[in-house]
Backbone as a printed PyTorch tensor [residue, N CA C, xyz], in Angstrom:
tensor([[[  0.8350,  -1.1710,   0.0000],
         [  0.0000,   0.0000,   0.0000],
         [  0.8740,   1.2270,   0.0000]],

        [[  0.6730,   2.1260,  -0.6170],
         [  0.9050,   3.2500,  -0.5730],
         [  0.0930,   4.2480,  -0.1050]],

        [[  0.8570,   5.5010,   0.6250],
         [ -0.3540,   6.6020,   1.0710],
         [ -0.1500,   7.2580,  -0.4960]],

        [[ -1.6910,   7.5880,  -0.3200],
         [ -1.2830,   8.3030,  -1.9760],
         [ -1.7990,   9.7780,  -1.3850]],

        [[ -1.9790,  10.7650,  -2.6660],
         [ -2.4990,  11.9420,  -2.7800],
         [ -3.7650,  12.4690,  -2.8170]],

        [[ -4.5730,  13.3350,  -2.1010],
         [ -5.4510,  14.0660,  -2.5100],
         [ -5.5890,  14.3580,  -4.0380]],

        [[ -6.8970,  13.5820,  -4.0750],
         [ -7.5110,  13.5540,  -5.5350],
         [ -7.9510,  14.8490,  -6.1430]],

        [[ -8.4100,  15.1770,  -7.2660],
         [ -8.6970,  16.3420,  -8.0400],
         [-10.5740,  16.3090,  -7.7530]],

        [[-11.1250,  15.3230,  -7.5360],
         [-11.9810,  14.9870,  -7.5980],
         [-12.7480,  15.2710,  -5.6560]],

        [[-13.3510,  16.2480,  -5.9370],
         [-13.6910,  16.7750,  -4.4160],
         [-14.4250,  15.7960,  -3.8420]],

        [[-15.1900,  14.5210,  -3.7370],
         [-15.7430,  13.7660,  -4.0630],
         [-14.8340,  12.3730,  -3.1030]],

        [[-14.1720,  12.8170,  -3.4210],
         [-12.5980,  11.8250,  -2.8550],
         [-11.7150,  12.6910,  -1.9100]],

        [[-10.7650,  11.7920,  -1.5280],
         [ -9.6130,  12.3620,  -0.4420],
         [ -8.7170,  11.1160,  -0.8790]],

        [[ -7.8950,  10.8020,   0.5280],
         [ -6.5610,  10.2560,   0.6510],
         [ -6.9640,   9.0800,   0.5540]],

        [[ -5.8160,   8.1710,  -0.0580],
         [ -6.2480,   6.7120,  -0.3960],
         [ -4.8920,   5.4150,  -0.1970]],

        [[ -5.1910,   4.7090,   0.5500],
         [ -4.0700,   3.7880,  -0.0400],
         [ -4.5310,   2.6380,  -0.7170]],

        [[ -3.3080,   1.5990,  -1.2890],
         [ -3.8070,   0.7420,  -2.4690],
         [ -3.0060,  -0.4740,  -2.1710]],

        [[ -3.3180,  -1.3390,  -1.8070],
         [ -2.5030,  -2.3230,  -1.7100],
         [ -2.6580,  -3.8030,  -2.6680]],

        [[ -1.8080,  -4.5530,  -3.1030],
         [ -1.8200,  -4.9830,  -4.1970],
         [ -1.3200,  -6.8300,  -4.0120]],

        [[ -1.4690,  -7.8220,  -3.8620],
         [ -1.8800,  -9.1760,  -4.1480],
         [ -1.8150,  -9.5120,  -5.3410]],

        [[ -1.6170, -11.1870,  -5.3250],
         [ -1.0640, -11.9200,  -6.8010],
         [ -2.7660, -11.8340,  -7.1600]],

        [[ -3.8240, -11.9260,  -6.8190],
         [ -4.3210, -12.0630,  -7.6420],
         [ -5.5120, -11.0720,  -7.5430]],

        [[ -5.8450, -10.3120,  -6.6980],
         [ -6.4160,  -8.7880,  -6.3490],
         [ -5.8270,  -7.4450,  -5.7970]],

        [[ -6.1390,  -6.3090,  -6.0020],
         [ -6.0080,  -5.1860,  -5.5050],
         [ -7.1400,  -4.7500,  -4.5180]],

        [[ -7.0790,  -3.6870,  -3.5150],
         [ -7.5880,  -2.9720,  -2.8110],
         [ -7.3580,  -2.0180,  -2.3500]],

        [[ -7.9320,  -0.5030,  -3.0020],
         [ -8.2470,   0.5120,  -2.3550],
         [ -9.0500,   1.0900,  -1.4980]],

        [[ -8.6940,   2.0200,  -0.3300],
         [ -9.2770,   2.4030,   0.6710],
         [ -9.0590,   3.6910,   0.3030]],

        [[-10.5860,   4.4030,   0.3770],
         [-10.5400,   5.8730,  -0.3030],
         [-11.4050,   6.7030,   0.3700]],

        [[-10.7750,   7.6720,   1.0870],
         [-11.8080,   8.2090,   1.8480],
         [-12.9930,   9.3490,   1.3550]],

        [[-14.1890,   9.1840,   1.4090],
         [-15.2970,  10.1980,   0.8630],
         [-16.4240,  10.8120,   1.7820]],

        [[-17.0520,  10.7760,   1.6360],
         [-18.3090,  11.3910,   2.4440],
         [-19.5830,  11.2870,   2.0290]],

        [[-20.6430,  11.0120,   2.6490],
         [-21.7450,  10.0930,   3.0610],
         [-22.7650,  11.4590,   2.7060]],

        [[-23.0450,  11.4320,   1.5640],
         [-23.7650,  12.9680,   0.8880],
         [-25.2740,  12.9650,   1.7630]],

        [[-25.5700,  11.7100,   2.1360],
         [-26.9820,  11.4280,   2.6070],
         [-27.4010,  11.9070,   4.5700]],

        [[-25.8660,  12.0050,   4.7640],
         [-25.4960,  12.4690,   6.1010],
         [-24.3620,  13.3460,   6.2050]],

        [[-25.0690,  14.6400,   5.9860],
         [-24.4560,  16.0490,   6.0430],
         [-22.9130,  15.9550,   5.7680]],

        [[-22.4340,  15.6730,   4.5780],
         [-21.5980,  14.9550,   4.3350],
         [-20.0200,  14.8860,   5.4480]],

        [[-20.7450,  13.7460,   6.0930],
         [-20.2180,  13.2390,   7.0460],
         [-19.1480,  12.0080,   6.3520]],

        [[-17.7560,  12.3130,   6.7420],
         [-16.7240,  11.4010,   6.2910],
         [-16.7390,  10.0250,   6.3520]],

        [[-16.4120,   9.1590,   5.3210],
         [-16.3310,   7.7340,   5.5290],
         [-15.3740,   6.9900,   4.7290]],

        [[-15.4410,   6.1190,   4.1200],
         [-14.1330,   5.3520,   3.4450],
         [-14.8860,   4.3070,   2.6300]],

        [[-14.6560,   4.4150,   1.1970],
         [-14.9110,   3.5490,   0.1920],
         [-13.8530,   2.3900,   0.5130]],

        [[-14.0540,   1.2320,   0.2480],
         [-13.5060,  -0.1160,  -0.1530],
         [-13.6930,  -0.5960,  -1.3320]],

        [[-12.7960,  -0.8650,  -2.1140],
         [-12.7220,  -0.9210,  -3.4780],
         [-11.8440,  -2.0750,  -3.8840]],

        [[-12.2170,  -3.2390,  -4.0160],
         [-11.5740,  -4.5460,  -4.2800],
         [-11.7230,  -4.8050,  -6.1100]],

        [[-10.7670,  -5.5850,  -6.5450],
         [-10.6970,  -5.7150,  -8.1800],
         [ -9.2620,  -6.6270,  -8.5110]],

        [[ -9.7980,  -7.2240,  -9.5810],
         [ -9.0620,  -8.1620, -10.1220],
         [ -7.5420,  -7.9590, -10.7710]],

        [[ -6.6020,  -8.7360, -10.3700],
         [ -5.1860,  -8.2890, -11.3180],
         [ -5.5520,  -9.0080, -12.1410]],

        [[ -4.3820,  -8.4800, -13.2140],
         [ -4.5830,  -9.3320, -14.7660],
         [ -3.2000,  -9.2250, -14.9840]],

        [[ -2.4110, -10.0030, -14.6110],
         [ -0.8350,  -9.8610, -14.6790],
         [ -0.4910,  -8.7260, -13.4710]],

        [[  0.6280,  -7.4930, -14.4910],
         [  1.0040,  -6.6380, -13.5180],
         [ -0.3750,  -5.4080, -13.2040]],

        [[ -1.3260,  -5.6260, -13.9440],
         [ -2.4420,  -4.6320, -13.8640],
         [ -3.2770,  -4.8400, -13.2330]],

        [[ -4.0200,  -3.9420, -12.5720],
         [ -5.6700,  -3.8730, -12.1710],
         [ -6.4810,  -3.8700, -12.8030]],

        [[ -7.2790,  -4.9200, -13.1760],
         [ -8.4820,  -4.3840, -13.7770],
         [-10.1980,  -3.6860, -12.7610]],

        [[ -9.4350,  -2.2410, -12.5990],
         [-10.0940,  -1.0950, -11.9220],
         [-11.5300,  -1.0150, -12.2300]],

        [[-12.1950,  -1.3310, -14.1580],
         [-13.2400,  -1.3380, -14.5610],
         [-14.3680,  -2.4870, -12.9670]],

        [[-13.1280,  -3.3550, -13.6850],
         [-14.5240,  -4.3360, -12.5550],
         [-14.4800,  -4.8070, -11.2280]],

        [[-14.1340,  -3.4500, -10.7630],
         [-13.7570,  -3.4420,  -8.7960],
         [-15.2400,  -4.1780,  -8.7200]],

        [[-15.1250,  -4.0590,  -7.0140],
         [-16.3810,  -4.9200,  -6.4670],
         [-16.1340,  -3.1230,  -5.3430]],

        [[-17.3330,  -2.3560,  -4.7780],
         [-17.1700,  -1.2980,  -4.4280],
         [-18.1640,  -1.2950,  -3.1460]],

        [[-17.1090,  -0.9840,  -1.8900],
         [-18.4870,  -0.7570,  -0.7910],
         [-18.1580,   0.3500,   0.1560]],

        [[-18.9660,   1.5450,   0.2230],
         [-19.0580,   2.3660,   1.0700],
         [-19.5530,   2.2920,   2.1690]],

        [[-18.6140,   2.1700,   3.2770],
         [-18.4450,   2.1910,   4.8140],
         [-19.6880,   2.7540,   5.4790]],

        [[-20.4490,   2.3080,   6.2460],
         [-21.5070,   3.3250,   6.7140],
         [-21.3090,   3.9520,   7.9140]],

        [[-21.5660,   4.8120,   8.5370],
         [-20.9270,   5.3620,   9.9450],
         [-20.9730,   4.0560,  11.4420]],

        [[-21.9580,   3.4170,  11.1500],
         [-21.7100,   2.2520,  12.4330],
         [-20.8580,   0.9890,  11.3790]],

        [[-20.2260,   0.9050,  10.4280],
         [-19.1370,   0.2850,   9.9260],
         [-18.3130,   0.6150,   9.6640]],

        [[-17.8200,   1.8060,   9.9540],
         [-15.6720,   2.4620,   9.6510],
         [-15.7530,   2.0350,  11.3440]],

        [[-16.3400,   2.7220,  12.3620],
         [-15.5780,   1.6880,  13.7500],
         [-15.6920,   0.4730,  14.0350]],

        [[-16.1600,  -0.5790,  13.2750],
         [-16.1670,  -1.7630,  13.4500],
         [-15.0120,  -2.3830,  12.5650]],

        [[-14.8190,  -1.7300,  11.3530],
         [-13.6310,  -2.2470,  10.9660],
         [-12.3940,  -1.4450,  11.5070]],

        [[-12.5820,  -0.6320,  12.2920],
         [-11.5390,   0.0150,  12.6840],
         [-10.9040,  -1.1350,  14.0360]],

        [[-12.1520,  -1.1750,  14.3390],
         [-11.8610,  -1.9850,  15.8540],
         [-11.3550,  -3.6020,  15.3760]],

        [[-11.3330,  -3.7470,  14.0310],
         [-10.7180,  -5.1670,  13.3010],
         [ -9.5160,  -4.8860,  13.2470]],

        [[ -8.9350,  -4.0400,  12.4140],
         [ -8.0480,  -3.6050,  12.4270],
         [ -6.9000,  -3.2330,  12.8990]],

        [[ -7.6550,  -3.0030,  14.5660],
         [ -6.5240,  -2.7750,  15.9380],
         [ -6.5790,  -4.1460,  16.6690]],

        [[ -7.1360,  -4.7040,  15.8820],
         [ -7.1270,  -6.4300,  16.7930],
         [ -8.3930,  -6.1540,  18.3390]],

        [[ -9.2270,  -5.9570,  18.2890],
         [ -9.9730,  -5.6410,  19.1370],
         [-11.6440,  -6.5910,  18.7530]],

        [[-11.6860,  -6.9470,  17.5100],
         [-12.5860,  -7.8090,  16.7870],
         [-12.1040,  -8.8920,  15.7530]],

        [[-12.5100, -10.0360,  15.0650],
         [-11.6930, -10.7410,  14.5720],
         [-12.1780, -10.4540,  13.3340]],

        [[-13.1600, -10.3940,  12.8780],
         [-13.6270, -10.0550,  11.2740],
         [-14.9510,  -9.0830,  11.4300]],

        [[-15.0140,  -8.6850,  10.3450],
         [-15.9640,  -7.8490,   9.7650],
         [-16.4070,  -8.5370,   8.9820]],

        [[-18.0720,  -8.5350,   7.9040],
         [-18.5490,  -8.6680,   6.9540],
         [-19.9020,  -7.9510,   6.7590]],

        [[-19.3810,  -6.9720,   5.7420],
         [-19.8420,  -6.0760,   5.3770],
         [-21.3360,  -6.2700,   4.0470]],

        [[-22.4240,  -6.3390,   4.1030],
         [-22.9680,  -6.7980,   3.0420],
         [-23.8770,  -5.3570,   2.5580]],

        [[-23.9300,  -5.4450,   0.5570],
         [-24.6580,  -4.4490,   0.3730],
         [-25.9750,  -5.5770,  -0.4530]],

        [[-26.7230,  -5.1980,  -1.4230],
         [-27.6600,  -6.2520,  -2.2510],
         [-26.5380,  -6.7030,  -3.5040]],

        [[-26.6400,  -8.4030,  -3.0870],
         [-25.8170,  -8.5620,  -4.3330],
         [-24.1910,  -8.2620,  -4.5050]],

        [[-23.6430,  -7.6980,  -3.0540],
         [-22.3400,  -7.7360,  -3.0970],
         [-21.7440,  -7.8370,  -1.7160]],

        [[-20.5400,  -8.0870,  -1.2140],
         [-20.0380,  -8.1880,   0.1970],
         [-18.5760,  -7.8100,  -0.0260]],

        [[-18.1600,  -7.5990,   1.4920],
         [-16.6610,  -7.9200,   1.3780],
         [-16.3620,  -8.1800,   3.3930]],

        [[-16.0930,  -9.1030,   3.0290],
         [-15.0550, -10.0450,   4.3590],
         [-13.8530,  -9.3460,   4.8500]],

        [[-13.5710,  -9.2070,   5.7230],
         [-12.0660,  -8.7190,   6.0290],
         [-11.9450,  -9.7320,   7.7600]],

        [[-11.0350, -10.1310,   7.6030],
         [-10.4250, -11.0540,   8.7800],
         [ -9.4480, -11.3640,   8.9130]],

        [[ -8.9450, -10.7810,  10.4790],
         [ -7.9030, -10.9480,  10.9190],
         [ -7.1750, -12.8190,  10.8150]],

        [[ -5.6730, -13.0380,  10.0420],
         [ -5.1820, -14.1660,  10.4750],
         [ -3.4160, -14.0460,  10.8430]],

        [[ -2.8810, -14.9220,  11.0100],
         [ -1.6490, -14.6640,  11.4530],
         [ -0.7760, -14.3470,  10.7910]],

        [[ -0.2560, -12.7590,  10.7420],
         [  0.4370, -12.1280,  10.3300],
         [ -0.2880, -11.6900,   9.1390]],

        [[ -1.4870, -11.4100,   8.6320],
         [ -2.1950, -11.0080,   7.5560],
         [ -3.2890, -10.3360,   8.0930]],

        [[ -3.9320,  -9.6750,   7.3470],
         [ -5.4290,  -9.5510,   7.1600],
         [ -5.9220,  -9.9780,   5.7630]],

        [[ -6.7360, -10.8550,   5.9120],
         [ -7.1620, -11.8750,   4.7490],
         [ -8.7380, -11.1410,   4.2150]],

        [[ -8.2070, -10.4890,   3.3530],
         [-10.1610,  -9.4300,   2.2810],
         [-10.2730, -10.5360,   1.0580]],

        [[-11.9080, -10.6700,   1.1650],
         [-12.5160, -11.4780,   0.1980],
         [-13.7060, -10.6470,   0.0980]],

        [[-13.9550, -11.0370,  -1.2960],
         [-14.8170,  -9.3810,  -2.1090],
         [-15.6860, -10.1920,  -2.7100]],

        [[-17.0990, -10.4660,  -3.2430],
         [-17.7170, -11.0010,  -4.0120],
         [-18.7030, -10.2990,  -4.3500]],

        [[-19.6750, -10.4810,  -5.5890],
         [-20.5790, -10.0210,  -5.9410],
         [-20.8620, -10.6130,  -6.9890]],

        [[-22.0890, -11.4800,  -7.1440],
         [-22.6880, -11.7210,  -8.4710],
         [-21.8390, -13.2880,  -8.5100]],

        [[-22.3530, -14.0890,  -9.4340],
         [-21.9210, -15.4690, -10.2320],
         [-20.5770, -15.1000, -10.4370]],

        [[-19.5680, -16.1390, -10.3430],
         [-17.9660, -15.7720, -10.1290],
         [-17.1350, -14.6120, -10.3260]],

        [[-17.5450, -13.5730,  -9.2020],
         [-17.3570, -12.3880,  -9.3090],
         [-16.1690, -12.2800,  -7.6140]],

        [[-15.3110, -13.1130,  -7.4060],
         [-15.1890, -13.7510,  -6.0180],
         [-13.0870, -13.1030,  -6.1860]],

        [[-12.7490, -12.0730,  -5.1490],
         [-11.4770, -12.0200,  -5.1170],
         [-10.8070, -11.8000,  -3.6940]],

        [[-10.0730, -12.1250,  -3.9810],
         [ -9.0330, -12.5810,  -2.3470],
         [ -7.7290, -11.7090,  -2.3010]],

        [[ -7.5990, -11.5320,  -0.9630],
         [ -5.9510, -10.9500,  -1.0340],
         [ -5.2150, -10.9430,   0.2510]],

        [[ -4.3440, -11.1380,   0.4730],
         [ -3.6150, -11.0940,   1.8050],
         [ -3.4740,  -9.4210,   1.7450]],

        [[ -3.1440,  -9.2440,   2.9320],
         [ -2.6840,  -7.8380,   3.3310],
         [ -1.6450,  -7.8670,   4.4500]],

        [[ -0.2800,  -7.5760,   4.4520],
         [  0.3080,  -7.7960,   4.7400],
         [  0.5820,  -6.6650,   5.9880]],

        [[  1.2590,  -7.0090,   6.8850],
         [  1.6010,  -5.7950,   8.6940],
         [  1.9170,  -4.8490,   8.0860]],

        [[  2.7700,  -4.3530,   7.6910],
         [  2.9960,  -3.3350,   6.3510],
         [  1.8060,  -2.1630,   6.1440]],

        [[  0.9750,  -3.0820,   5.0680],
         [  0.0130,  -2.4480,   4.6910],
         [ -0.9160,  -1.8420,   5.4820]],

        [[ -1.0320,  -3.2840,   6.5140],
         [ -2.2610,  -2.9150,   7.5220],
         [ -2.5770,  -1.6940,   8.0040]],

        [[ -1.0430,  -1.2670,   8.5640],
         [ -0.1770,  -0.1870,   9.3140],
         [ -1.1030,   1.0500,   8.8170]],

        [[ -0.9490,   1.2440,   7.2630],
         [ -1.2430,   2.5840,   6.3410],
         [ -2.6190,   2.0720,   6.5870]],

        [[ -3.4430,   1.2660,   6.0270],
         [ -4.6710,   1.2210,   5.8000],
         [ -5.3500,   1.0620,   6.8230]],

        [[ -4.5650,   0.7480,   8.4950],
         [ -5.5540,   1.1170,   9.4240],
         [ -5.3430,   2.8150,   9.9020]],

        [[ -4.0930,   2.9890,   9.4030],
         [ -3.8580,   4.6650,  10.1110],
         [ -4.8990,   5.7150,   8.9230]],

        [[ -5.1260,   5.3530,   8.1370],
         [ -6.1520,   6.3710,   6.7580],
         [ -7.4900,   5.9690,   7.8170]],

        [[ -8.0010,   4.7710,   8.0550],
         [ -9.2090,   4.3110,   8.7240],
         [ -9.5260,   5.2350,   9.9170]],

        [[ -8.5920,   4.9650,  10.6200],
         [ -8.4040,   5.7980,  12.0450],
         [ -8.4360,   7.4370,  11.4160]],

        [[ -7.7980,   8.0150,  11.3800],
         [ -7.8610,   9.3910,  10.6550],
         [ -9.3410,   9.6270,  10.2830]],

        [[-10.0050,   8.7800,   9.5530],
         [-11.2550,   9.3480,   9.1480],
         [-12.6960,   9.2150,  10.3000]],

        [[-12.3650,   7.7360,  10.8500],
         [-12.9160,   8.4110,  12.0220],
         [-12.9110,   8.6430,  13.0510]],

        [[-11.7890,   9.6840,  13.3540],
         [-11.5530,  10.7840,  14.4390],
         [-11.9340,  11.9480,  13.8120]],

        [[-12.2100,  11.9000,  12.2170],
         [-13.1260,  13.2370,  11.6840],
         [-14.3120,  12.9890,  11.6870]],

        [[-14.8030,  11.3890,  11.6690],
         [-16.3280,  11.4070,  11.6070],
         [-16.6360,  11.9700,  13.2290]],

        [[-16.4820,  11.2050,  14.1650],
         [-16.9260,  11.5620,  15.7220],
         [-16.2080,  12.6840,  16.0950]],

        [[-15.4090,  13.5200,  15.7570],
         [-15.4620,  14.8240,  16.1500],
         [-14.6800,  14.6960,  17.3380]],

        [[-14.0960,  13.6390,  18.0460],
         [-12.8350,  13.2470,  18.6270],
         [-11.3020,  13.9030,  18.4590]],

        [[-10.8670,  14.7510,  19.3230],
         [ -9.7180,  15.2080,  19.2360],
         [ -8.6540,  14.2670,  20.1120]],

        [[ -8.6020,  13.5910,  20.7630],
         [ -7.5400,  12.8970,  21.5440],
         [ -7.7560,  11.3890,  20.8490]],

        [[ -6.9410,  11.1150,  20.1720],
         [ -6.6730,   9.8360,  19.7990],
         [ -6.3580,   8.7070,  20.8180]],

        [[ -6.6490,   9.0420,  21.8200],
         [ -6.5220,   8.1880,  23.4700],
         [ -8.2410,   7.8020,  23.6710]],

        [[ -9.0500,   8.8370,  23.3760],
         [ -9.8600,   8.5630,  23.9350],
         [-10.5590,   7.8420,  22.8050]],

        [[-10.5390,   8.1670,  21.0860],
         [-10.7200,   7.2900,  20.2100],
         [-10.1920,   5.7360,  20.4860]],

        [[ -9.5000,   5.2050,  20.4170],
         [ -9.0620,   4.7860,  20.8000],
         [ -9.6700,   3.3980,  22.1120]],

        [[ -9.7830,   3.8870,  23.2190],
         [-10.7200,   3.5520,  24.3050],
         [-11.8320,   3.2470,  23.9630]],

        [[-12.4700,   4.1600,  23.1160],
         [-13.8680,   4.1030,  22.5190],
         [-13.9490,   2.9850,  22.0000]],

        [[-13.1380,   2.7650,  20.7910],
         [-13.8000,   1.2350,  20.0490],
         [-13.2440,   0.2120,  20.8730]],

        [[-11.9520,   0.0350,  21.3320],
         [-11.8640,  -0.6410,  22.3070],
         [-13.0450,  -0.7630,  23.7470]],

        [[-13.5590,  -0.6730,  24.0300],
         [-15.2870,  -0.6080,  24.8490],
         [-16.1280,  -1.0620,  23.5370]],

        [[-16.6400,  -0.2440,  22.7540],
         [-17.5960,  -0.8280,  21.9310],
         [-17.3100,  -2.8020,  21.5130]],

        [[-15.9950,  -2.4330,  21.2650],
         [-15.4730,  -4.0670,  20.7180],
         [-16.0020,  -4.8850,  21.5770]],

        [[-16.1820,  -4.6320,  23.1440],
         [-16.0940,  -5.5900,  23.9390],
         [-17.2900,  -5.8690,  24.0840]],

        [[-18.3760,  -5.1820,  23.1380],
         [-19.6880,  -5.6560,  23.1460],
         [-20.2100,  -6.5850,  22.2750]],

        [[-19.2290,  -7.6390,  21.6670],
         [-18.9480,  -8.3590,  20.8280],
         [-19.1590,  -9.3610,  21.8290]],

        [[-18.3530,  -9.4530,  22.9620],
         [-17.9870, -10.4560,  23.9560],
         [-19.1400, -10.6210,  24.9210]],

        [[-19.8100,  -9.8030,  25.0080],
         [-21.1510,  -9.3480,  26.0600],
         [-21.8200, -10.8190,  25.8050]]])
């Protein structure tokens, strides 16, 4: 993954991209037009074709505000997976050893996988985190922090 750049496209923000033998995944942060456009993070999974992406036929899911802290709280090891479903499409993300293992599907063999390596995680949980300490309006990253750590533990309840 790379941190990349602020897009031209107001619509978008900061993104990283991380890349697998046989899928890609971008994490792109946007805003939730339907809630005062309140910040969130696209997930954007898609097929390699050799050294390329084929970007045309991502599988695409926008984060909803009670799902960027649940995958956030995956992310910090505080939950073991997420699965995220929209109509007709999903994406899996689960913690395994020394990975985070994303599986993307949608539609009749529309099905892609990718390791994500400590590395990556690193960037693509610190873009996660960043966006929401802008969604909740949280200035101490201590007390963010605490927060999903408590919520997580209502997993265990």
């Amino acid at each position: 993954m790379n941190p990349a750049t602020v897009t031209d496209n107001p619509h978008f923000g900061e993104k990283v991209k991380c890349f697998g033998k046989q899928a890609a995944l971008c994490a792109e942060k946007t805003w939730l037009q339907k809630q005062n456009n309140l910040a969130t993070i696209n997930i954007e999974v898609a097929p390699r074709q050799g050294e390329s992406v084929n970007w045309q036929n991502k599988i695409t899911i926008q984060l909803s505000d009670r799902e960027l802290p649940e995958l956030c709280a995956v992310l910090m090891g505080y939950l073991p997976s997420i699965h995220v479903q929209r109509p007709g499409k999903g994406v899996e993300i689960i913690r395994q050893s020394q990975k985070l293992f994303i599986r993307a599907s949608a539609g009749a063999g529309r099905l892609y996988v990718l390791p994500v390596c400590i590395g990556d995680t690193f960037r693509f949980s610190a873009l996660l985190l960043k966006v929401l300490k802008e969604q909740c309006g949280l200035s101490d990253e201590t007390m963010l922090l605490a927060a999903l750590r408590g919520a997580a533990t209502l997993n265990r309840a």
